[in-house]
N, C-alpha and C positions, 0 to 999 in steps of 0.2 A: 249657751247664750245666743247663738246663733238661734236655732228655733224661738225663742222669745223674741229675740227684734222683730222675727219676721210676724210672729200674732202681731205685737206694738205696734210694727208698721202698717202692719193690715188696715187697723182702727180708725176709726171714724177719728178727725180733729178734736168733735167732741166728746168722743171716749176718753180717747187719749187727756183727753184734759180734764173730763169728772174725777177718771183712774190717777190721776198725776200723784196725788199726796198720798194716795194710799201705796200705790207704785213704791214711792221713795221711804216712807217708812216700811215695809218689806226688805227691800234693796238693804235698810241699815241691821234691822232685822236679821236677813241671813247671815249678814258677814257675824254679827256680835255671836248668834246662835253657833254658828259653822269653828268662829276661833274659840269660845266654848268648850265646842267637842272636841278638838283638837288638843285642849290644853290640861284635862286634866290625863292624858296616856301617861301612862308610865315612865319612870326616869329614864329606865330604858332606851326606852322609843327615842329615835331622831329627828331632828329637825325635819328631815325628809319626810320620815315615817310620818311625821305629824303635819307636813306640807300636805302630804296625800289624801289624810284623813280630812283634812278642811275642804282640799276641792271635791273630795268625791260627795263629801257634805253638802255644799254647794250645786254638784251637778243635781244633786238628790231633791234640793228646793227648786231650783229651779224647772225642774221638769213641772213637779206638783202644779208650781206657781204658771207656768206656760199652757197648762191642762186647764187650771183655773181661768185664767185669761180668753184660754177660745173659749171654753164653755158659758161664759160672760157675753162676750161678741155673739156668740150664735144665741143666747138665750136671755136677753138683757132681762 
């Protein structure tokens, strides 16, 4: 999350502000996608287990998403 603020912050006011809605549908996006993956493991698997599988899901989007984001900024 940290590397993403730091693109967001980078951003022009009016980036920041064309990207805002799209930003925020993403944002609800991953989590839906991230608790998704997380929930169909096996019975097995722990709450932990399955703590783990969502954030590494999450680290996973949001790299893409923060890759996405500079290459926007540098190449509008």
């Amino acid at each position: 999350n940290d590397q993403i603020n730091v693109v967001w912050n980078a951003a022009t006011s009016e980036f920041r502000k064309a990207m805002l809605p799209e930003q925020k549908t993403w944002l609800k996006q991953r989590e839906l996608d991230c608790k998704l993956k997380a929930t169909p493991a096996p019975v097995e698997t722990s709450n932990s287990e399955r703590e783990i599988i969502r954030l590494n899901c999450e680290t996973e989007m949001t790299a893409i998403r923060t890759t996405y984001l500079r290459e926007k900024l540098l190449h509008p």
